[in-house]
mmCIF file of the N, C-alpha and C atoms, coordinates in Angstrom:
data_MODEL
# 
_entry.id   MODEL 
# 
loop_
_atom_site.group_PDB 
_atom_site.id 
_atom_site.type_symbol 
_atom_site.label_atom_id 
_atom_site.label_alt_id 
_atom_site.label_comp_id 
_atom_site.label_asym_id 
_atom_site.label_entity_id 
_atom_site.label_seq_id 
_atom_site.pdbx_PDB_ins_code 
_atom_site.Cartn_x 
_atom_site.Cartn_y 
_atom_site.Cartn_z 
_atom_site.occupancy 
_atom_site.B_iso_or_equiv 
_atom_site.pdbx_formal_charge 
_atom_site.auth_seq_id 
_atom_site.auth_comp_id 
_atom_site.auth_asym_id 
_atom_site.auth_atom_id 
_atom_site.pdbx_PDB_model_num 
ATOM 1   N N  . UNK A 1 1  ? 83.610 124.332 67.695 1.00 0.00 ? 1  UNK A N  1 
ATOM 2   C CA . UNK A 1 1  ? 84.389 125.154 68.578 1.00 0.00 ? 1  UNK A CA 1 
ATOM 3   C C  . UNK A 1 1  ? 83.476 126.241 69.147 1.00 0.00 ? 1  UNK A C  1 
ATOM 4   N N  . UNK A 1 2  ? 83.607 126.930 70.322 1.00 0.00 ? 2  UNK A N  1 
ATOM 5   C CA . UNK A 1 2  ? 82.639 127.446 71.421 1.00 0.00 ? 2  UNK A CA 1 
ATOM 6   C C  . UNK A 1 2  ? 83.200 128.839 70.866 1.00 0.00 ? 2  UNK A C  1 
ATOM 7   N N  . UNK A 1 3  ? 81.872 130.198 71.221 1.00 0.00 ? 3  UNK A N  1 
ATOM 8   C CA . UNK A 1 3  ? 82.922 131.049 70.599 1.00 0.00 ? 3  UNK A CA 1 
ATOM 9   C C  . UNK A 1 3  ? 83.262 131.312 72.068 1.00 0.00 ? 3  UNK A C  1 
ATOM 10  N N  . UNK A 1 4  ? 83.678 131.074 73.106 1.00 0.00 ? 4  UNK A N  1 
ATOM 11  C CA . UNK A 1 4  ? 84.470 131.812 74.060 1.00 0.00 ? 4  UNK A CA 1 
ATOM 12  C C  . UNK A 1 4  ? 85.531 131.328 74.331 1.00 0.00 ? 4  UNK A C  1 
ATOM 13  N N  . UNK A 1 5  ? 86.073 130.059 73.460 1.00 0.00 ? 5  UNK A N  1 
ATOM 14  C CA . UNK A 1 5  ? 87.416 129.514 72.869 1.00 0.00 ? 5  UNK A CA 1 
ATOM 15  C C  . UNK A 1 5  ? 88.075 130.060 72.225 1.00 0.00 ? 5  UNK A C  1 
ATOM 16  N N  . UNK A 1 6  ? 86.879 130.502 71.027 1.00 0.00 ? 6  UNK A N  1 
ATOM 17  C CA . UNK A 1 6  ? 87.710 131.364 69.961 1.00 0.00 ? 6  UNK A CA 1 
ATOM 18  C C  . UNK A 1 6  ? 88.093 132.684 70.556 1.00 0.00 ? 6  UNK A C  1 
ATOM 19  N N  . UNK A 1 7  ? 87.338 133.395 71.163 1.00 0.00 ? 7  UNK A N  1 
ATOM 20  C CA . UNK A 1 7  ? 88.072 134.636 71.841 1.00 0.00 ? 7  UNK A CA 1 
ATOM 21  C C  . UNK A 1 7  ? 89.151 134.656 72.678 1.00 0.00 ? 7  UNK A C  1 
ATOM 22  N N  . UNK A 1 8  ? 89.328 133.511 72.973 1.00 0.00 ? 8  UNK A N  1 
ATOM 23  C CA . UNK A 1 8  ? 90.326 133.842 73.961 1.00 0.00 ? 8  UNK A CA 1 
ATOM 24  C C  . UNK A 1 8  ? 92.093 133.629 72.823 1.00 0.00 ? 8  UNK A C  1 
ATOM 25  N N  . UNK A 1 9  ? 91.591 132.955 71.973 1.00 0.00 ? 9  UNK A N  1 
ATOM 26  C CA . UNK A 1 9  ? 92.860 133.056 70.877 1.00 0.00 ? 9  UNK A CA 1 
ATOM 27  C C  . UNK A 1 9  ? 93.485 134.280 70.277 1.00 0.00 ? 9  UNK A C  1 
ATOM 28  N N  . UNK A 1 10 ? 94.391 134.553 70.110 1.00 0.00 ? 10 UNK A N  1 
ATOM 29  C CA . UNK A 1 10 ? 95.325 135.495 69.388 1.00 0.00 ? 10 UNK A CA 1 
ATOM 30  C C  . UNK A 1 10 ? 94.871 135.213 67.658 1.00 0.00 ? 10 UNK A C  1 
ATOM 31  N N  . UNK A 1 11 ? 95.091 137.185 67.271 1.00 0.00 ? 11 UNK A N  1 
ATOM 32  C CA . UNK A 1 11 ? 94.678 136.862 65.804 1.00 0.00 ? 11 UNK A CA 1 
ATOM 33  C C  . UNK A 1 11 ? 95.659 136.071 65.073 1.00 0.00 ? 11 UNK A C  1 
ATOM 34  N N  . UNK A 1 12 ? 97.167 135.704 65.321 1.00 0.00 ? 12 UNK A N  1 
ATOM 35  C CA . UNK A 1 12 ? 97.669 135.187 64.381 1.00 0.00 ? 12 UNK A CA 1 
ATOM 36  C C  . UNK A 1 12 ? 97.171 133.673 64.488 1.00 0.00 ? 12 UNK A C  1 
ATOM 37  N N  . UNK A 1 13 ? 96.833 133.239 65.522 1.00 0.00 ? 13 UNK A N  1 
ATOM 38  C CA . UNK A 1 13 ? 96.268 131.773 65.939 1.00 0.00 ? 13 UNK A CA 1 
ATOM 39  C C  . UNK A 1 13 ? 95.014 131.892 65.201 1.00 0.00 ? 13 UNK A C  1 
ATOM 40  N N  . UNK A 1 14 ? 94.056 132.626 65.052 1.00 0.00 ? 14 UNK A N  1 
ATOM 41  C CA . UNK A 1 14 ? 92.886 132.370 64.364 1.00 0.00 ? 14 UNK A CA 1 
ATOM 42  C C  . UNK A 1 14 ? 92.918 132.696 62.900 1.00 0.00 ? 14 UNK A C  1 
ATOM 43  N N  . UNK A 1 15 ? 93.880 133.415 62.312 1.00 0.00 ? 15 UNK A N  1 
ATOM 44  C CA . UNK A 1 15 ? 94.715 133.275 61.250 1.00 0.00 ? 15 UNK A CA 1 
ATOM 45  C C  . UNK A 1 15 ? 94.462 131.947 60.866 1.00 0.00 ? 15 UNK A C  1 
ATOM 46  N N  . UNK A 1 16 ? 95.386 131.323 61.290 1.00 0.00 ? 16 UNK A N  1 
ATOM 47  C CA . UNK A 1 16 ? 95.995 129.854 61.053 1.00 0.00 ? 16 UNK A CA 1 
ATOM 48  C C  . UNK A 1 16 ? 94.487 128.634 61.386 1.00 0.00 ? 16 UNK A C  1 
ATOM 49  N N  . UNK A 1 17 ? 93.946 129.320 62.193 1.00 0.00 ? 17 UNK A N  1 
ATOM 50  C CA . UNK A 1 17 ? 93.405 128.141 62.062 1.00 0.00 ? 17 UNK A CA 1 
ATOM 51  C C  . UNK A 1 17 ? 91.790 128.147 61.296 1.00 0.00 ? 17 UNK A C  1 
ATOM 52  N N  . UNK A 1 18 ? 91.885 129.397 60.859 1.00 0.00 ? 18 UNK A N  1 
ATOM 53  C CA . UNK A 1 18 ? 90.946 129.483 59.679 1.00 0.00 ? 18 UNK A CA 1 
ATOM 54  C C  . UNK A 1 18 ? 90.778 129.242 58.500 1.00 0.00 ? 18 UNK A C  1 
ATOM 55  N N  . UNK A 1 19 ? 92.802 128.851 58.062 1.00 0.00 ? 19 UNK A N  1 
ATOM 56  C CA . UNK A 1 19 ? 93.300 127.968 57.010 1.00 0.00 ? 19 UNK A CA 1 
ATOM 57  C C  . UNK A 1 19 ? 93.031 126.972 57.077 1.00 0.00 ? 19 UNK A C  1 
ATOM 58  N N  . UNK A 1 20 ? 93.388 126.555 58.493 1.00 0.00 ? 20 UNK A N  1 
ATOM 59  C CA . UNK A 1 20 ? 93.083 124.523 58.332 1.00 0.00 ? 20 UNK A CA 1 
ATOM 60  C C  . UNK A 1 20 ? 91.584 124.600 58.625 1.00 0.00 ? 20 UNK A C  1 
ATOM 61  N N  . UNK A 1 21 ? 90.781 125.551 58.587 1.00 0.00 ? 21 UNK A N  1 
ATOM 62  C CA . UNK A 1 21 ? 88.972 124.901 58.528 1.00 0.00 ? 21 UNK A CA 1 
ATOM 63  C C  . UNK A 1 21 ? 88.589 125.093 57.226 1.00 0.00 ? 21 UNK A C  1 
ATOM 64  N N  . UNK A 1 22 ? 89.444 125.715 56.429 1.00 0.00 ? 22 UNK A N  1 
ATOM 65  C CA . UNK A 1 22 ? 88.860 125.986 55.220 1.00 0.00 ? 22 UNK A CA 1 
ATOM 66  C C  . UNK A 1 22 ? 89.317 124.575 54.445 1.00 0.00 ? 22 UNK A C  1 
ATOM 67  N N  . UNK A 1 23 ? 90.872 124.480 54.605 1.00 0.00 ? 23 UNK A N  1 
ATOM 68  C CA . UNK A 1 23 ? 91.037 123.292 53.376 1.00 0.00 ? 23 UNK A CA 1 
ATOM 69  C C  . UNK A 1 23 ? 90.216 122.029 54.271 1.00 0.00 ? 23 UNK A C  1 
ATOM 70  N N  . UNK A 1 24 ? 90.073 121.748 55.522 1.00 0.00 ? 24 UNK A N  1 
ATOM 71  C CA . UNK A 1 24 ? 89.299 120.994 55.960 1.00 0.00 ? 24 UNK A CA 1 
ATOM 72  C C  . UNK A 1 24 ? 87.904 120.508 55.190 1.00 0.00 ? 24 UNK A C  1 
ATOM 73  N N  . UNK A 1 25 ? 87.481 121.697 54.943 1.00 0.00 ? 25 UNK A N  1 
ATOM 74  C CA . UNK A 1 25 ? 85.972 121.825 54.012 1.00 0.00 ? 25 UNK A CA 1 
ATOM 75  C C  . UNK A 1 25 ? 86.491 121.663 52.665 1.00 0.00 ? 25 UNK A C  1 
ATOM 76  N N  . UNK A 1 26 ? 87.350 122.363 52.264 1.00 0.00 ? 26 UNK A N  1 
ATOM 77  C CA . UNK A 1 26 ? 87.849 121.680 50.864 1.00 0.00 ? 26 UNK A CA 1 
ATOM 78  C C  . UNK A 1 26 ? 87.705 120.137 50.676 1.00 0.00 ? 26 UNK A C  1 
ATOM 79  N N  . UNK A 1 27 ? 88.553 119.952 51.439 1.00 0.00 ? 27 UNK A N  1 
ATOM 80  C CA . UNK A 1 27 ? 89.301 118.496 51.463 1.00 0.00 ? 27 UNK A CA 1 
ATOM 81  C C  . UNK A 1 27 ? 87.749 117.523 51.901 1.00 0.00 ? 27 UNK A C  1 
ATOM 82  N N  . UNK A 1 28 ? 87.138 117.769 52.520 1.00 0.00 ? 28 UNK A N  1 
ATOM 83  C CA . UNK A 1 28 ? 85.766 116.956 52.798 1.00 0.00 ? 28 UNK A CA 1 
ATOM 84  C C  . UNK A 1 28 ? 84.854 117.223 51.384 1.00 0.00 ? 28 UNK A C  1 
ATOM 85  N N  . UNK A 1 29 ? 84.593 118.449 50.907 1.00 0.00 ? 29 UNK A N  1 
ATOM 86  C CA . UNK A 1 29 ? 83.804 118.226 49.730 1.00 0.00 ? 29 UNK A CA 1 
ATOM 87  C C  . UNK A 1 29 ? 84.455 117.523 48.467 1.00 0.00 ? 29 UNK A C  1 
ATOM 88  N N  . UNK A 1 30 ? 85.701 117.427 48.255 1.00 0.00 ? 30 UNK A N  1 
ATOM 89  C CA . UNK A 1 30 ? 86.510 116.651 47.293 1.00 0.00 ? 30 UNK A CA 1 
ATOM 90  C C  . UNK A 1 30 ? 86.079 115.132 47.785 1.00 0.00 ? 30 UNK A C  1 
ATOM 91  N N  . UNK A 1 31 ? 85.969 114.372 48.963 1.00 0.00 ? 31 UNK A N  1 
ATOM 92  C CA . UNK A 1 31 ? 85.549 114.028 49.443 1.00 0.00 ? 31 UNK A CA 1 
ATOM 93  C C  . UNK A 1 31 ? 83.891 113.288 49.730 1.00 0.00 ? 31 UNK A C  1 
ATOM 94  N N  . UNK A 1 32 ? 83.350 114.050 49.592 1.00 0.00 ? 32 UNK A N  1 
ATOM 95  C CA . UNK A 1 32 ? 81.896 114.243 48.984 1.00 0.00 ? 32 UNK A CA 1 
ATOM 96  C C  . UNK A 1 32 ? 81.298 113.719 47.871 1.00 0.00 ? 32 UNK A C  1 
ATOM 97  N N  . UNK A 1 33 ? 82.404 114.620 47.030 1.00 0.00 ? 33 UNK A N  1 
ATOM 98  C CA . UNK A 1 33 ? 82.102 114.334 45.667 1.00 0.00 ? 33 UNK A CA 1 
ATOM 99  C C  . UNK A 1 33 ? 82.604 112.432 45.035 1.00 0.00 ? 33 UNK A C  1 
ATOM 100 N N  . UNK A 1 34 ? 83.281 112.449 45.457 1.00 0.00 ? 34 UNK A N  1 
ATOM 101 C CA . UNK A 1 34 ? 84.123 111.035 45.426 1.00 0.00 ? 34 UNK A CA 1 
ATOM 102 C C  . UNK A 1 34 ? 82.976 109.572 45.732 1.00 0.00 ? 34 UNK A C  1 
ATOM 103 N N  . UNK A 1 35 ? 82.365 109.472 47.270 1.00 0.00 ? 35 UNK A N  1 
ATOM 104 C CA . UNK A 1 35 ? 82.022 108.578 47.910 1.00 0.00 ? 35 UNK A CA 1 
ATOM 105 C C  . UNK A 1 35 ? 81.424 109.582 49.048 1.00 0.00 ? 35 UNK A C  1 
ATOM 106 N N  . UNK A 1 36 ? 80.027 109.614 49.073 1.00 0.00 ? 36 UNK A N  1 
ATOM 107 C CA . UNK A 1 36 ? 79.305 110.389 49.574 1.00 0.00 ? 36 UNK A CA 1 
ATOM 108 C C  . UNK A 1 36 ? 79.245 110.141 51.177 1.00 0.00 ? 36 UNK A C  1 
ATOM 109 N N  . UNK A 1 37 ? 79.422 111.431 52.241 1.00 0.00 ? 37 UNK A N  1 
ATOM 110 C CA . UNK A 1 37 ? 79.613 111.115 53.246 1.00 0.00 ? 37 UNK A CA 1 
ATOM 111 C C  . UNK A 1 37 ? 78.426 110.801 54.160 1.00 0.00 ? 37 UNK A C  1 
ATOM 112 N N  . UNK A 1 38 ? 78.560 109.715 54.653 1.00 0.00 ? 38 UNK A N  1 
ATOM 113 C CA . UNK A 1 38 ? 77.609 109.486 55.743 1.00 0.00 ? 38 UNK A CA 1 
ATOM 114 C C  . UNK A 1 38 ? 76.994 110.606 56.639 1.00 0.00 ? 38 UNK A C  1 
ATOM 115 N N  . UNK A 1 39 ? 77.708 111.584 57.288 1.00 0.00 ? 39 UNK A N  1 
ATOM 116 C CA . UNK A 1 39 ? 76.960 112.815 58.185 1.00 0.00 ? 39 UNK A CA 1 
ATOM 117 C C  . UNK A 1 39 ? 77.248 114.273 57.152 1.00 0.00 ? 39 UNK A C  1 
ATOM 118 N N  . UNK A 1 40 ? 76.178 114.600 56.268 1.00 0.00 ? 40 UNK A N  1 
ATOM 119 C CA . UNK A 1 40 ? 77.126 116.187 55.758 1.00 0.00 ? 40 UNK A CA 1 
ATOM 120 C C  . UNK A 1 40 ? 76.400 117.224 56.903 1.00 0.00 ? 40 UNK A C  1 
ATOM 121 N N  . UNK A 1 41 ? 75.855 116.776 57.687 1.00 0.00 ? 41 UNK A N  1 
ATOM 122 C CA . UNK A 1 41 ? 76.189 118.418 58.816 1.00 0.00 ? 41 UNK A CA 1 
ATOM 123 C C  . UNK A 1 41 ? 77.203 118.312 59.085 1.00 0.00 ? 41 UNK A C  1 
ATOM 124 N N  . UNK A 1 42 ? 78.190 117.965 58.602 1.00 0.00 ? 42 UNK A N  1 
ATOM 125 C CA . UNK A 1 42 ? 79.154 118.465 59.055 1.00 0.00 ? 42 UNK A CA 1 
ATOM 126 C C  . UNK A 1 42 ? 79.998 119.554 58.510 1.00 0.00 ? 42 UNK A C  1 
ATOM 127 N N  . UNK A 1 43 ? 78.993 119.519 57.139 1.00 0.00 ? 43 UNK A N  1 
ATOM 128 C CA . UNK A 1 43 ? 79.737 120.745 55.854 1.00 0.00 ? 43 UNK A CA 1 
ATOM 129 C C  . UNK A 1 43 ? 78.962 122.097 56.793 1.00 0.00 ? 43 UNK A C  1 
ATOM 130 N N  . UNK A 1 44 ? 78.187 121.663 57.059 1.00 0.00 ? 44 UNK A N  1 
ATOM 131 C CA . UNK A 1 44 ? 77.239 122.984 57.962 1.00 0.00 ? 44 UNK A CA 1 
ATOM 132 C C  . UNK A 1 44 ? 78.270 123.554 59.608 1.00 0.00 ? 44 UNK A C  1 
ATOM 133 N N  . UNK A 1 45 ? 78.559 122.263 60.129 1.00 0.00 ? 45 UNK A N  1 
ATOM 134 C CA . UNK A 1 45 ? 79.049 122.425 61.138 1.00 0.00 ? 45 UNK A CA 1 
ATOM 135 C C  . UNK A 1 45 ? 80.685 123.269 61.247 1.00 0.00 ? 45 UNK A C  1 
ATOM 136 N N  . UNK A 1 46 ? 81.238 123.027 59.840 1.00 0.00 ? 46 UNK A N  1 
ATOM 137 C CA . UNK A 1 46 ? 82.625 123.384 59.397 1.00 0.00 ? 46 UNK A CA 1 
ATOM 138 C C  . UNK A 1 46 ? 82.525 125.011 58.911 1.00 0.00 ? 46 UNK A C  1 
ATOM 139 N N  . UNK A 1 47 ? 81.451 125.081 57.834 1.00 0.00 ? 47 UNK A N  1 
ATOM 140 C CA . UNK A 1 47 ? 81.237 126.426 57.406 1.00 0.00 ? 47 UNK A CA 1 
ATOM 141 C C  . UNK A 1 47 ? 80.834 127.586 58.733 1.00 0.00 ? 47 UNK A C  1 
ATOM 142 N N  . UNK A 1 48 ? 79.804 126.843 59.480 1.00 0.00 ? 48 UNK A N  1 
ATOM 143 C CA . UNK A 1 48 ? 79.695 128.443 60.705 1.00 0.00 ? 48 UNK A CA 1 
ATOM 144 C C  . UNK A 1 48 ? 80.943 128.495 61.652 1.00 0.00 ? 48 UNK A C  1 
ATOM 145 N N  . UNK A 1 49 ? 81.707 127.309 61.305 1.00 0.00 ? 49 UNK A N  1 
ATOM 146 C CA . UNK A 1 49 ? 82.722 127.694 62.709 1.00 0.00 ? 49 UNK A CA 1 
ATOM 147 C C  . UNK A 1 49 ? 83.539 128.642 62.275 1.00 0.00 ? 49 UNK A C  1 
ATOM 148 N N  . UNK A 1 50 ? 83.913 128.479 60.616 1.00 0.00 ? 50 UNK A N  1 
ATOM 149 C CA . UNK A 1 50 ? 84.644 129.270 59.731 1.00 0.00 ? 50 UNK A CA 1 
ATOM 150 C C  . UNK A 1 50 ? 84.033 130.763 59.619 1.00 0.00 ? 50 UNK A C  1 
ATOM 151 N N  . UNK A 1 51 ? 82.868 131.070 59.566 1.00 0.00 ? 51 UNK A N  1 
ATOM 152 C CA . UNK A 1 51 ? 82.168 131.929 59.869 1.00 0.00 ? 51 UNK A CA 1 
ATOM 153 C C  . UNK A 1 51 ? 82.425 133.040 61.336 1.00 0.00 ? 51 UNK A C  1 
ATOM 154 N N  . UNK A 1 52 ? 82.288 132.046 62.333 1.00 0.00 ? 52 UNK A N  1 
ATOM 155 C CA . UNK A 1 52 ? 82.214 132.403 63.887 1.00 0.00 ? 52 UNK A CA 1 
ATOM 156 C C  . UNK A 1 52 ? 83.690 132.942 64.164 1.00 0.00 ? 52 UNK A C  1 
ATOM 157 N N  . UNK A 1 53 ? 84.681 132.401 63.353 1.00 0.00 ? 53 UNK A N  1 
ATOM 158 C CA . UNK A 1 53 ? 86.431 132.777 63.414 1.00 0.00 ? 53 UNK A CA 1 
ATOM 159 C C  . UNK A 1 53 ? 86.584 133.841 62.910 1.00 0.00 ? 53 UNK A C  1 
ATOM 160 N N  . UNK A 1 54 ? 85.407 134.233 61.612 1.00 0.00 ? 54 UNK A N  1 
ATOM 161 C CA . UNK A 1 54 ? 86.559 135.289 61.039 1.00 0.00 ? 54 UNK A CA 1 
ATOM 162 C C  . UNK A 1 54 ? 85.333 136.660 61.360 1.00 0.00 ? 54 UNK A C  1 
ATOM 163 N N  . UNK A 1 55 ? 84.289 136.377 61.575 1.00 0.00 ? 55 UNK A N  1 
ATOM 164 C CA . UNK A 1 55 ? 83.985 137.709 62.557 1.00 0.00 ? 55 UNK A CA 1 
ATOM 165 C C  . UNK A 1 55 ? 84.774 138.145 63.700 1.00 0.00 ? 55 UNK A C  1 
ATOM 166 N N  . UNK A 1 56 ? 85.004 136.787 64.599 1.00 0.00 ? 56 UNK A N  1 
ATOM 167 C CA . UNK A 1 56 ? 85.750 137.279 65.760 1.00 0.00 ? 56 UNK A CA 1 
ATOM 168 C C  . UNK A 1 56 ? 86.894 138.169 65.627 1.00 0.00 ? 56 UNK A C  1 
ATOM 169 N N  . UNK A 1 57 ? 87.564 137.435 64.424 1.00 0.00 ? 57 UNK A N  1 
ATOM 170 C CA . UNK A 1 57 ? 88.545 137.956 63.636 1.00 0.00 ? 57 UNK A CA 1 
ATOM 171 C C  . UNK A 1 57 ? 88.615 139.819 63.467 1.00 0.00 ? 57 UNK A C  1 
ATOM 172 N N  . UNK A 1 58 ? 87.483 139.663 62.780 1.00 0.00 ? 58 UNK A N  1 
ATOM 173 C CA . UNK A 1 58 ? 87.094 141.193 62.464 1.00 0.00 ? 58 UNK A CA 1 
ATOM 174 C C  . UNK A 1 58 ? 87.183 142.172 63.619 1.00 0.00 ? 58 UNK A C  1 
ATOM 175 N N  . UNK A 1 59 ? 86.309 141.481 64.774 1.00 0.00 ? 59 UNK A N  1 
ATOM 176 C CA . UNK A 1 59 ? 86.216 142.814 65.942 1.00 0.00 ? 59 UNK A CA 1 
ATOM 177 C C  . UNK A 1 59 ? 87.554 142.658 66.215 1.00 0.00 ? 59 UNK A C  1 
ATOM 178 N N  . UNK A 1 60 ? 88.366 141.565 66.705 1.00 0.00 ? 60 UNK A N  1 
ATOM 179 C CA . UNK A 1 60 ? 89.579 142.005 67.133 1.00 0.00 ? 60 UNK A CA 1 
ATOM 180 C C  . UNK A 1 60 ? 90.957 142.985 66.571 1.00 0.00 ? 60 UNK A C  1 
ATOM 181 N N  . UNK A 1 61 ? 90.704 143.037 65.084 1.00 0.00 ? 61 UNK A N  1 
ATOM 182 C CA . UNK A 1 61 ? 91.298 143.792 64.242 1.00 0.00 ? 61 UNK A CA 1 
ATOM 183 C C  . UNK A 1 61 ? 90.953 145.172 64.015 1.00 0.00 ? 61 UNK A C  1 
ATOM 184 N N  . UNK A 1 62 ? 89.459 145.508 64.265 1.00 0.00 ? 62 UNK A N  1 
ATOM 185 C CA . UNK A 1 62 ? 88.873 146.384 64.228 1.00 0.00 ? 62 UNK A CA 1 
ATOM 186 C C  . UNK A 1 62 ? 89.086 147.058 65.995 1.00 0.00 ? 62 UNK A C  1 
ATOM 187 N N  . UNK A 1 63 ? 89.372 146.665 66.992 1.00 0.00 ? 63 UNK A N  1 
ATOM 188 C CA . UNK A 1 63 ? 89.798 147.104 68.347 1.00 0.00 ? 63 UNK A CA 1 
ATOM 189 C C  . UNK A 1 63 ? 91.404 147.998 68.249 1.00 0.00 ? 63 UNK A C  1 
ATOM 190 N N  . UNK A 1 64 ? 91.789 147.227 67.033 1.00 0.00 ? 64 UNK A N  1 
ATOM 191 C CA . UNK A 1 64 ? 93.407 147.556 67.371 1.00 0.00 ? 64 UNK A CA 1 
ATOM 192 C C  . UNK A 1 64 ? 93.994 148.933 65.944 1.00 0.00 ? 64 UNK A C  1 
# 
């Protein structure tokens, strides 16, 4: 996800959808562990987006 996607979202929307990237990454390393995945950048690719959300997160909370 681009961050000028993520900015344009509302905090309760990036709320929510920082839940479903997290159990996402849950649910893929359970996953992992099981039957090893063919691409893991994608554990990389999941963790900075989760990253990139909840800074955005921050300034917008920190504005208000």
């Amino acid at each position: 996800m681009k961050t000028s996607e993520v900015r344009e979202m509302s905090v309760a929307d990036l709320q929510d959808r920082i839940g479903v990237e997290a159990a996402k990454l849950d649910s893929m390393r359970i996953n992992h562990a099981i039957s090893p995945l063919e691409n893991t950048s994608e554990f990389k690719k999941v963790r900075r987006d989760i990253a990139r959300m909840k800074t955005i997160l921050d300034e917008k909370l920190k504005q208000n």
